[in-house]
PAMAR-425018 format. One record per residue (C-alpha): x, y, z; residue in three letters; residue number from 1. Coordinates in steps of 0.05 Angstrom, whole numbers, padded with zeros to 5 digits, always signed. Each point is the difference from the previous one (the first is absolute). Example, Ala and Ser with C-alpha at 12.3 -4.5 7.8 and 13.67 -1.06 7.14 Angstrom:
2
{pt {+00246 -00090 +00156} "ala" 1} {pt {+00027 +00069 -00013} "ser" 2} 
//
This chain:
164
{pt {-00853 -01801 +01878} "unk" 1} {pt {+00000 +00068 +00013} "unk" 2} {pt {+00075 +00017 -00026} "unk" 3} {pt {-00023 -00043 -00058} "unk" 4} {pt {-00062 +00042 -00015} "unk" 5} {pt {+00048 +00062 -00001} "unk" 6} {pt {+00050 -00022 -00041} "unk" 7} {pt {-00052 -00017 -00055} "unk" 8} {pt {-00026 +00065 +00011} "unk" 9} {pt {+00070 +00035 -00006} "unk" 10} {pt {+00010 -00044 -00063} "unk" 11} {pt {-00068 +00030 -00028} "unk" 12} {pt {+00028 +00065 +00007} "unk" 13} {pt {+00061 -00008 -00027} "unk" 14} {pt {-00030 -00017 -00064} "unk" 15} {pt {-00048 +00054 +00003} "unk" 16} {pt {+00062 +00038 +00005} "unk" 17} {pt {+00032 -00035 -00059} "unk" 18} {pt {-00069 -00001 -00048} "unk" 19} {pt {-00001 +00087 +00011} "unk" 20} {pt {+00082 -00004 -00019} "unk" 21} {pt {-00019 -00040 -00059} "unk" 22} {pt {-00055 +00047 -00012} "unk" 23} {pt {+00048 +00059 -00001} "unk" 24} {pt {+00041 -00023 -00046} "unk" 25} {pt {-00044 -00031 -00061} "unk" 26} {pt {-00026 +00078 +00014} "unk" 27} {pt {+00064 +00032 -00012} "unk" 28} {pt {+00018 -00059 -00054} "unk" 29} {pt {-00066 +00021 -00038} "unk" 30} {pt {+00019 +00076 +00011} "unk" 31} {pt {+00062 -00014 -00033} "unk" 32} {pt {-00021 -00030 -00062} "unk" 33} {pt {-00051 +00047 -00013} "unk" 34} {pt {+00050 +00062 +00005} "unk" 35} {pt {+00052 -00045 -00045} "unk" 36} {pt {-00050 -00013 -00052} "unk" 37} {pt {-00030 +00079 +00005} "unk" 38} {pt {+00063 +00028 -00002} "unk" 39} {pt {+00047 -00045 -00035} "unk" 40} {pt {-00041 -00041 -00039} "unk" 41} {pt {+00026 -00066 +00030} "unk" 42} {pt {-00028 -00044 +00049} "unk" 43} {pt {+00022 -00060 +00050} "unk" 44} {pt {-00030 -00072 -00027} "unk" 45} {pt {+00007 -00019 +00069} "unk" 46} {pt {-00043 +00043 +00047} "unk" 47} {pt {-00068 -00032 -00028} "unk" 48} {pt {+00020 -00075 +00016} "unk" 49} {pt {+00033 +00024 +00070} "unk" 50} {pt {-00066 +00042 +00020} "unk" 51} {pt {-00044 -00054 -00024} "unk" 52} {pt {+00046 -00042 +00058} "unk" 53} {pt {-00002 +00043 +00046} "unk" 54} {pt {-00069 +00013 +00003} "unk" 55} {pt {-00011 -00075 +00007} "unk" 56} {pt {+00051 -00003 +00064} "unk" 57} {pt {-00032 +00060 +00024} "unk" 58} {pt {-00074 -00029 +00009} "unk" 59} {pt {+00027 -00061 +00040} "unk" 60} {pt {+00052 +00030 +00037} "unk" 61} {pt {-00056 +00051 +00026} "unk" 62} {pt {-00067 -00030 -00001} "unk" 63} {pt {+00010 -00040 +00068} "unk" 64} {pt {+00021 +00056 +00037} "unk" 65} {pt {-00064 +00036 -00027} "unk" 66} {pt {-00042 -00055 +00031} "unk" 67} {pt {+00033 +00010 +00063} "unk" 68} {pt {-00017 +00064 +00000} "unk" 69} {pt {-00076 -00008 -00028} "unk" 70} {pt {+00020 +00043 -00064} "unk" 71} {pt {-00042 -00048 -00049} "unk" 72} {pt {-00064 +00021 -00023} "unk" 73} {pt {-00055 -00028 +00022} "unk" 74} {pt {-00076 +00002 -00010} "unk" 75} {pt {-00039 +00005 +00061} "unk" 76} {pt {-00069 +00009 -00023} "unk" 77} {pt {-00018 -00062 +00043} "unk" 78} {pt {+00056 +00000 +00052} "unk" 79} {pt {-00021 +00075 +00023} "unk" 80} {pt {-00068 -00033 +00030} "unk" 81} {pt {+00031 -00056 +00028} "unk" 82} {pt {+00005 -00011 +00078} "unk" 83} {pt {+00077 -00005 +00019} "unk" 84} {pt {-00010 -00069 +00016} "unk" 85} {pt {-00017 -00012 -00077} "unk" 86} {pt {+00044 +00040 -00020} "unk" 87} {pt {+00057 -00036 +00033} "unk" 88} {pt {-00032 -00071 -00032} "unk" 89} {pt {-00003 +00035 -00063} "unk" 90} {pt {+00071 +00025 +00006} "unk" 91} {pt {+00035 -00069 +00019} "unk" 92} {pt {-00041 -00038 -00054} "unk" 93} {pt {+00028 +00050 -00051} "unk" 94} {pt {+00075 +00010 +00026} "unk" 95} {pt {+00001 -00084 -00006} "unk" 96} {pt {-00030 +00003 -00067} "unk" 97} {pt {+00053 +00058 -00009} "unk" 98} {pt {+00066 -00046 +00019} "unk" 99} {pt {-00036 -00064 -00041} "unk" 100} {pt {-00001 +00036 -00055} "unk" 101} {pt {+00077 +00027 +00003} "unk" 102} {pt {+00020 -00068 +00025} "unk" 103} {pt {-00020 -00024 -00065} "unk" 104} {pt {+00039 +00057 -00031} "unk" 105} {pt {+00054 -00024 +00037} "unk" 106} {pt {-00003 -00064 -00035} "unk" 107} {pt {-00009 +00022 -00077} "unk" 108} {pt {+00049 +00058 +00011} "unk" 109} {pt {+00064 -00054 +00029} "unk" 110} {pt {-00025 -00052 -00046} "unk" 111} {pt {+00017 +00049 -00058} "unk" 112} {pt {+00058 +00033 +00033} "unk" 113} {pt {+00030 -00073 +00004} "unk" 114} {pt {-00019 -00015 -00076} "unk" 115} {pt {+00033 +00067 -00019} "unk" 116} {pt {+00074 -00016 +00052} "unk" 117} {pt {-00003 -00078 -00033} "unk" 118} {pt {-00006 +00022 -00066} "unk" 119} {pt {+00038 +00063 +00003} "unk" 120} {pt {-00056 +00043 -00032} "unk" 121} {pt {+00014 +00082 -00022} "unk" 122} {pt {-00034 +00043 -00019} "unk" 123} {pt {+00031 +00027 -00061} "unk" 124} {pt {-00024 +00078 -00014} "unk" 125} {pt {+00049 +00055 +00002} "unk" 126} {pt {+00042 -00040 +00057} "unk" 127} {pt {-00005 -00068 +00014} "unk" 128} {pt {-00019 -00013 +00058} "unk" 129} {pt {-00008 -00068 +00042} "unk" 130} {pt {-00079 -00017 +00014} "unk" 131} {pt {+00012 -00024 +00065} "unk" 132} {pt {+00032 +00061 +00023} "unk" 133} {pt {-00064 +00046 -00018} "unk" 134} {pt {-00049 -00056 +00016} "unk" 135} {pt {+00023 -00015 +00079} "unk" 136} {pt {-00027 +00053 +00038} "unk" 137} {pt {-00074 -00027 -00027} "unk" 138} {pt {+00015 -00067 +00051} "unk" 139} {pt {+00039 +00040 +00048} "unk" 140} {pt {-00060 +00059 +00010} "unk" 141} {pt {-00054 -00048 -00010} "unk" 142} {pt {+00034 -00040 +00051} "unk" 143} {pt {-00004 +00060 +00056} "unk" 144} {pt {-00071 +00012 -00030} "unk" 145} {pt {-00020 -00067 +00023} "unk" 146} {pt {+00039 +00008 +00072} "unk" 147} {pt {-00028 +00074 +00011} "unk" 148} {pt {-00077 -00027 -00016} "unk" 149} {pt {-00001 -00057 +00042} "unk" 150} {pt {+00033 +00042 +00053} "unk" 151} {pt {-00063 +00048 -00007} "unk" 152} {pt {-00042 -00059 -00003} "unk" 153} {pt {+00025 -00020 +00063} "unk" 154} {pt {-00010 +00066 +00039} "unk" 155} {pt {-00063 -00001 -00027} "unk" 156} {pt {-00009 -00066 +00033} "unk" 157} {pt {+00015 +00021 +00064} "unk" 158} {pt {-00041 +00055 -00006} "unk" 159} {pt {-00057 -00042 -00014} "unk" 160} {pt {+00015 -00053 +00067} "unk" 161} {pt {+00026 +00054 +00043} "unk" 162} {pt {-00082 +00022 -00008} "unk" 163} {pt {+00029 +00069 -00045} "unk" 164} 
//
């Protein structure tokens, strides 16, 4: 289980990896346009719908790898005056509230990802572009969403038998 555990985590940050390339370059895209348009009075009709999907890609190729590494915010107004064994109950009922609540984006987001392959939707802006294509990594990260909070869920599971 253990090679398993870090291959997912390799996989995670590889596509941390891939969301700051992505980054980079609806950066330098946006850069571009704005010098074309200042200085030549022409712009790219392209760079808004392309930004617009990579921003999307970028939040769910990222955002598991920031749970691993405890990077969401959180409010701990109550949790701070928690004992640890609390705080460990607390934790696990969240992270499994955490993973129900992607699982279910799991199901919504192939569900429409199927509707949009069967019936061959685009999206038809400045470049058509096939739904699915821009739709799949909301399955695909919510998928490793569900994986990575049920794995925390667990650990915090085993904290709480272990007597942690």
């Amino acid at each position: 289980m253990s090679i398993l555990w870090r291959l997912f985590d390799k996989l995670l940050d590889i596509m941390a990896g891939l969301a700051g390339v992505v980054l980079v370059v609806i950066v330098a895209a946006v850069c571009y346009t704005i010098f074309m348009r200042f200085f030549f009075q022409q712009t790219t009709i392209w760079i808004m719908q392309t930004t617009e999907y990579g921003l999307l890609w970028i939040v769910f190729l990222v955002t598991t790898w920031l749970l691993r590494e405890g990077g969401h915010i959180s409010n701990d107004i109550i949790y701070s005056r928690l004992n640890q064994k609390a705080k460990s109950y607390l934790d696990s009922i969240m992270f499994t509230i955490g993973g129900l609540v992607c699982a279910i984006m799991v199901y919504f987001g192939t569900i429409y990802t199927h509707e949009c392959i069967v019936n061959s939707v685009t999206d038809v802006r400045a470049v058509t572009v096939p739904k699915a294509l821009v739709f799949v990594i909301i399955p695909f990260g919510s998928l490793l969403l569900v994986i990575q909070f049920f794995r925390m869920a667990w650990g915090r599971f085993n904290d709480i038998k272990g007597g942690r």
